[in-house]
C-alpha positions as CSV (number, residue, x, y, z in Angstrom):
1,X,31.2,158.6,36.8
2,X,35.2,159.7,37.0
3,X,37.2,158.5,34.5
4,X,39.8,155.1,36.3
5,X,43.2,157.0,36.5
6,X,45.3,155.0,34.0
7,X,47.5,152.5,35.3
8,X,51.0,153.8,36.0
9,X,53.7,151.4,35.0
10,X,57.3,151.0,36.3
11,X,58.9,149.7,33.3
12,X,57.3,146.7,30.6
13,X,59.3,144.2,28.9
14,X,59.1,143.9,25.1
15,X,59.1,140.6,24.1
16,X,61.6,139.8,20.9
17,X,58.8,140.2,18.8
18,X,58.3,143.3,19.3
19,X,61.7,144.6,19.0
20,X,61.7,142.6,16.0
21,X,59.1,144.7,14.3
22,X,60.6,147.9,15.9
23,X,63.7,147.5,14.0
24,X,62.4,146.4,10.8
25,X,60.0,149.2,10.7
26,X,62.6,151.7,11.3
27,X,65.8,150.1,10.0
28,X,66.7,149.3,6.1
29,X,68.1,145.8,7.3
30,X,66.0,143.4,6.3
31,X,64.0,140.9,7.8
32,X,64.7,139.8,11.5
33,X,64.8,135.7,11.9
34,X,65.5,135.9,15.5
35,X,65.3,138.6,18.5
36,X,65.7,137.2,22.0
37,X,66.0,139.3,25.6
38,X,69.6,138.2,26.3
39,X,70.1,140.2,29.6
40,X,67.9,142.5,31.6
41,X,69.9,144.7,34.0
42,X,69.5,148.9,34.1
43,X,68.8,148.5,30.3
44,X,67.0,145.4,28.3
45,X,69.5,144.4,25.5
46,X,68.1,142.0,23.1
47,X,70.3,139.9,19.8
48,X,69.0,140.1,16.6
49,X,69.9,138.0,13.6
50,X,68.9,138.8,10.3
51,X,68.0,136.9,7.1
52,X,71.0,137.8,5.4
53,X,73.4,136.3,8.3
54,X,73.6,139.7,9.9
55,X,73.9,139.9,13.5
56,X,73.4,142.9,16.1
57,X,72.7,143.5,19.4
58,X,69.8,146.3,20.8
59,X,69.6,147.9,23.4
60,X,65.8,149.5,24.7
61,X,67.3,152.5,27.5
62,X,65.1,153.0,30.3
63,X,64.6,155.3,32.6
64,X,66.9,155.7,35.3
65,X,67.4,158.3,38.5
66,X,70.1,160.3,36.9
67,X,67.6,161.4,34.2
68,X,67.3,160.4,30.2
69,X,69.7,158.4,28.3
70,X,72.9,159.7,27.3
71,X,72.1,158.3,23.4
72,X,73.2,161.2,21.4
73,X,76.7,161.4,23.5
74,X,77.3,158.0,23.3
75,X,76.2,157.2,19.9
76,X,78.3,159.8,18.5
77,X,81.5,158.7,20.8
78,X,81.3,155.2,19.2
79,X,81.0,156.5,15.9
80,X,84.2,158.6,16.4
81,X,86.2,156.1,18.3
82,X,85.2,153.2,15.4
83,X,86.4,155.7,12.5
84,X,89.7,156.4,14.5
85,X,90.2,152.5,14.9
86,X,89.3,151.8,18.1
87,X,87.3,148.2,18.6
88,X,83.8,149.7,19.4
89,X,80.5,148.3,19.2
90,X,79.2,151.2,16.5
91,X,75.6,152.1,16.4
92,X,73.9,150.9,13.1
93,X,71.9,153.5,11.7
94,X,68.0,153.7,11.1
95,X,66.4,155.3,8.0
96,X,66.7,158.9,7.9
97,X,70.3,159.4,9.9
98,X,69.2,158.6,13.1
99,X,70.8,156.3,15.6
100,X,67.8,156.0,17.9
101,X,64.2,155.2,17.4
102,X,61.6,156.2,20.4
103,X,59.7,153.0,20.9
104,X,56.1,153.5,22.3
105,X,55.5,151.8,25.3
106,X,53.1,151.7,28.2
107,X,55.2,153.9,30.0
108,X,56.1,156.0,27.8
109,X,58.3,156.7,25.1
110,X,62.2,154.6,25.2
111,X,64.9,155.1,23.3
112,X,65.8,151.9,21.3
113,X,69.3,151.6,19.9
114,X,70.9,149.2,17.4
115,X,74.6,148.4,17.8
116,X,76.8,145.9,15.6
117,X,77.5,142.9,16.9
118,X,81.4,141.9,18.6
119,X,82.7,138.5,18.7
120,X,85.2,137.1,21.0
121,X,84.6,136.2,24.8
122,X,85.1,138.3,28.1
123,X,88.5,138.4,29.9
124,X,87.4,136.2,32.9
125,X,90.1,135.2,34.6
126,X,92.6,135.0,31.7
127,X,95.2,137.1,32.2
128,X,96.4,137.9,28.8
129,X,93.0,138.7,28.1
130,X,93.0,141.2,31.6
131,X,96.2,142.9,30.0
132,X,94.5,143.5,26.8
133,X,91.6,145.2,28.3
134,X,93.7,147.2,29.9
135,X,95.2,148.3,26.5
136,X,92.1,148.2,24.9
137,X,91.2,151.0,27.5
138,X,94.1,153.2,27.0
139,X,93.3,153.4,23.6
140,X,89.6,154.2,23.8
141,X,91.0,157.2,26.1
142,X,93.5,157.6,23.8
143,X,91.3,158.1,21.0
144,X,88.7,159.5,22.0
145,X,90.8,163.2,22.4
146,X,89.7,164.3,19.1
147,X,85.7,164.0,19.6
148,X,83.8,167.4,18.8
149,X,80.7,165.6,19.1
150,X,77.6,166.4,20.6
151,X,78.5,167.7,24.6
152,X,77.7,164.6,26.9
153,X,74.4,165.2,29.3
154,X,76.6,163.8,32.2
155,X,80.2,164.0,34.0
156,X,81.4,161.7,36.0
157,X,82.3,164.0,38.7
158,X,81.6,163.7,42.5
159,X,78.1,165.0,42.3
160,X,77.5,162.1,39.5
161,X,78.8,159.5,41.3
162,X,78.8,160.0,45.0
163,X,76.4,163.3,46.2
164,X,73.4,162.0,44.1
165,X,73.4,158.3,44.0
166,X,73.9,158.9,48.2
167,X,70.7,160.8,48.4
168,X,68.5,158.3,46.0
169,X,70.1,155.5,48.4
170,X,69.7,157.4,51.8
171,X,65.7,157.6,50.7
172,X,65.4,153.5,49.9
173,X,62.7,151.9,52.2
174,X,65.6,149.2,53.3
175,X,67.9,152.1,54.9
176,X,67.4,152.8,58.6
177,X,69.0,156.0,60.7
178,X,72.2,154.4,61.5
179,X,73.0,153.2,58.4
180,X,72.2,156.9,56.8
181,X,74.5,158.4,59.2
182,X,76.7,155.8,58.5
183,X,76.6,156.2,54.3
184,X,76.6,160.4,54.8
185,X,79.8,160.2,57.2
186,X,81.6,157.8,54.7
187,X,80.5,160.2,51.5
188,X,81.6,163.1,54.0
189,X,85.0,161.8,54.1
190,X,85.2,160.4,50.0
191,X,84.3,163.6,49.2
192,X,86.9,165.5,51.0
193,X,89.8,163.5,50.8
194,X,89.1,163.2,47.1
195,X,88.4,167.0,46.2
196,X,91.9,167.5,47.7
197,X,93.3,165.7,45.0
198,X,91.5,166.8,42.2
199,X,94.1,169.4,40.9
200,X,96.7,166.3,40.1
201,X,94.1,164.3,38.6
202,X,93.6,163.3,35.2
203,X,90.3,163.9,33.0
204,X,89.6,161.4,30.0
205,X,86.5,160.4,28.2
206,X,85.7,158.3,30.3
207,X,84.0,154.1,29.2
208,X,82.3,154.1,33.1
209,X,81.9,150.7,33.4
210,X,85.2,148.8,32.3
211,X,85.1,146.1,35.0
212,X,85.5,143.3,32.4
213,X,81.9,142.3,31.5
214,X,81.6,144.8,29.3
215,X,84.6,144.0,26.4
216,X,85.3,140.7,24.5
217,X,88.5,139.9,23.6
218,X,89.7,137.9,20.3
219,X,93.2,137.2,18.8
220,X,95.0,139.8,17.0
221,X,96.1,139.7,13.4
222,X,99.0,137.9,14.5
223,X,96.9,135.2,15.1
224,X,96.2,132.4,17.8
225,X,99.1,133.0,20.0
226,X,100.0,136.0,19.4
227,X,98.6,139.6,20.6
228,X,94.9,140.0,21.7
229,X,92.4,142.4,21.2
230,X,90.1,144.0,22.8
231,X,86.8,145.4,21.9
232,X,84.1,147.3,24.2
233,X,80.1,147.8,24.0
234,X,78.2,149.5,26.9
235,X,79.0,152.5,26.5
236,X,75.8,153.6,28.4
237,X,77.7,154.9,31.7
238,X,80.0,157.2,29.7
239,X,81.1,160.7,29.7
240,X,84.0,163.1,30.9
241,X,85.7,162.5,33.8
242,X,88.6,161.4,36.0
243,X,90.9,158.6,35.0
244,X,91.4,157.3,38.3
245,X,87.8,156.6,38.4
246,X,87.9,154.7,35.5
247,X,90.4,152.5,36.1
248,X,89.0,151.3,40.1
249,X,86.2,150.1,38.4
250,X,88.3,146.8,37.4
251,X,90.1,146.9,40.5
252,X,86.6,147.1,42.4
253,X,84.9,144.1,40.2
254,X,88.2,141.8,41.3
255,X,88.5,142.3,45.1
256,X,86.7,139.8,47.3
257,X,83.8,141.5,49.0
258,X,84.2,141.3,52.5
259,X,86.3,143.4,55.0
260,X,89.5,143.0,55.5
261,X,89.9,141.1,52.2
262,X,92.6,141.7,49.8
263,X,93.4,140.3,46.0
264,X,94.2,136.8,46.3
265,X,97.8,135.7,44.2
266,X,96.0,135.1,40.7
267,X,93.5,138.7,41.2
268,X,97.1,140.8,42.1
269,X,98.3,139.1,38.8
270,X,95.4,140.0,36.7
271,X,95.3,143.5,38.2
272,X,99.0,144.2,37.9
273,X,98.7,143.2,34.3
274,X,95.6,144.8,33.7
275,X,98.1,148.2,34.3
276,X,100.7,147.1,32.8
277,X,98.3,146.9,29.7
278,X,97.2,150.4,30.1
279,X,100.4,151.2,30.9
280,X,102.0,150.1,27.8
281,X,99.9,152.1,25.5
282,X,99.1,155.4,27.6
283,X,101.2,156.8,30.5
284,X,99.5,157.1,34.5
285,X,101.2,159.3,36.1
286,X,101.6,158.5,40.2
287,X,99.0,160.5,41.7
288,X,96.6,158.8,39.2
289,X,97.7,155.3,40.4
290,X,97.5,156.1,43.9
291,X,93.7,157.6,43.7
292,X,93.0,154.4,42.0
293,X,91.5,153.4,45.5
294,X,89.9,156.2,46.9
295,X,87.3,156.2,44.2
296,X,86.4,152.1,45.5
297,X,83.8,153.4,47.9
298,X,82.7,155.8,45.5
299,X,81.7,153.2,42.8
300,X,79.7,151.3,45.0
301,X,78.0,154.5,46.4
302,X,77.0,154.8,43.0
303,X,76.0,151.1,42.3
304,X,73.8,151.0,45.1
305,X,72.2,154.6,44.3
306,X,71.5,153.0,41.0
307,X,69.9,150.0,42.7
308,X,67.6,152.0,44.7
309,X,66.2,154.0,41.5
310,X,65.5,150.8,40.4
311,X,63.1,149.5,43.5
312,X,59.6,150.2,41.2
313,X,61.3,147.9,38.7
314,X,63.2,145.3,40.9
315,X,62.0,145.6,44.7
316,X,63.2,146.9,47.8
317,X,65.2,143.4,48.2
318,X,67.4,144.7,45.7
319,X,69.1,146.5,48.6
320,X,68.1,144.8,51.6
321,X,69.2,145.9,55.2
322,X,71.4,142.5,55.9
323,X,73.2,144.2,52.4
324,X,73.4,147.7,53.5
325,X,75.6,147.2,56.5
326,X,78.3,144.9,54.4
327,X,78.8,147.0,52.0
328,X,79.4,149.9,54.7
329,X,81.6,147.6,56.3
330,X,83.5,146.5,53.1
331,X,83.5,150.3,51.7
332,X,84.9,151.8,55.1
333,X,87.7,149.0,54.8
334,X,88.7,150.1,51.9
335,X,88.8,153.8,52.4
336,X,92.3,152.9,53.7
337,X,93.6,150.7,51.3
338,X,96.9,151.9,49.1
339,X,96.4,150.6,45.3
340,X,97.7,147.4,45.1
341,X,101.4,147.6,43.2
């Protein structure tokens, strides 16, 4: 009798528990008192607390359509950018150096990662809190010149964000041959318009997913009242690429999604401080401002190509149909749109 092919598996969930004995197997920290799944999006990111009041946050990677996790790029990054003073969400490191156990798992092997924990709450819709993340961003890039780290596995270049992420979306079950024709005729045009403009355009190390759910902000050492801080985690998206890029990514997380739509009066205050925050730490030169907007479209491009290498995990509703053709709609709107001043 043939042996039952094993069962293949899209991704599990650990439960706290078991992270909890991941880390103190492979960790000198101590006992864990509590381990709970806090979020589950592209990665599962769990908070730990230890007996002796310490606190961090992990983070088990999975596997996603661009390939294996970026760990020893960004680990390293972080570890840089917290020694130069930046506020980063450091790895911790486990027993023997590392900053990256492989947990076993049904699947397969996933690389589990322990960062320190950052107090403070996300910039919402405060808008000193929007101009410190924009400072808080111009001083990651800032800082982050002097790395001589290990060589990142990805760049945020066109083929990154628009040619691939196009191709995993164009084969989703939910897409039909309109909308591909549709989604390859607006990458045609992204693709063009921005290679043009690629000479003038700045390169930085780039965060990749600064849209302002990925920072907490606290008060400075002036105090309540005074200056605020910010400090970033997340860093899974990172890598070399184009500044322009890496600002939109606010810009795109604040505009109302519908066509035709443009910032309300408080999200034109938020975004206009938002640069004025960058602006005050790190200069943008005009032909970086004005690209702002072409990279919109791309950033959902690559959004939804990350949705649809996630279908084994989350379902084709994910990206349904109905879904498909608004975004087209709302992407092909703002192909045209100047950056807002």
């Amino acid at each position: 009798m043939t042996a039952a092919a094993p069962t293949e598996i899209a991704q599990s969930t650990p439960t706290g528990g078991a992270i909890a004995r991941q880390v103190m197997e492979h960790y000198a920290l101590g006992e864990v008192t509590h381990c709970v799944l806090v979020r589950h999006g592209f990665n599962q990111v769990y908070e730990l607390h230890f007996a002796d009041g310490l606190r961090a946050v992990a983070r088990l990677c999975a596997e996603r359509p661009r390939g294996a996790p970026n760990t020893a790029y960004e680990t390293a990054m972080l570890r840089h950018l917290k020694a130069a003073g930046a506020g980063v969400a450091a790895p911790l490191m486990a027993r023997g150096g590392s900053t990256c156990v492989a947990m076993p798992l049904p699947e397969g092997p996933r690389d589990l990662v322990l960062f320190e924990y950052l107090d403070g709450q996300g910039p919402g819709e405060s808008v000193p809190d929007t101009e410190a993340t924009g400072r808080g961003l111009a001083l990651l890039h800032e800082l982050a010149q002097g790395y001589a780290g290990p060589p990142s596995r990805y760049r945020l270049d066109l083929q990154h964000l628009l040619h691939a992420p196009l191709e995993w979306l164009c084969a989703a079950p939910t897409m039909d041959g309109a909308l591909r024709a549709g989604y390859t005729a607006l990458a045609g045009r992204l693709a063009e318009r921005i290679t043009a403009l690629l000479p003038q355009l700045a390169r930085v190390a780039c965060h990749g997913d600064c849209h302002g759910g990925n920072n907490f902000v606290t008060d400075g050492p002036d105090g309540p009242g005074g200056t605020r801080v910010a400090s970033f985690f997340d860093f899974d998206d990172a890598g070399p690429g184009l500044l322009a890029y890496d600002l939109c990514v606010y810009l795109w997380n604040t505009l109302p999604r519908k066509a035709g739509s443009v910032l309300d009066e408080a999200g034109l205050t938020r975004w206009q401080r938002y640069i004025a925050g960058y602006r005050s730490v790190r200069p943008l030169a005009p032909a970086d401002f004005e690209a702002i907007t072409r990279f919109l479209p791309v950033r959902q491009i690559w959004l939804m190509g990350e949705f649809a290498g996630r279908i084994p995990v989350w379902g084709t509703q994910a990206i349904p149909s109905v879904y498909l053709r608004k975004q087209l709609e709302i992407m092909e709107y703002w192909e045209s749109m100047p950056t807002p001043e």
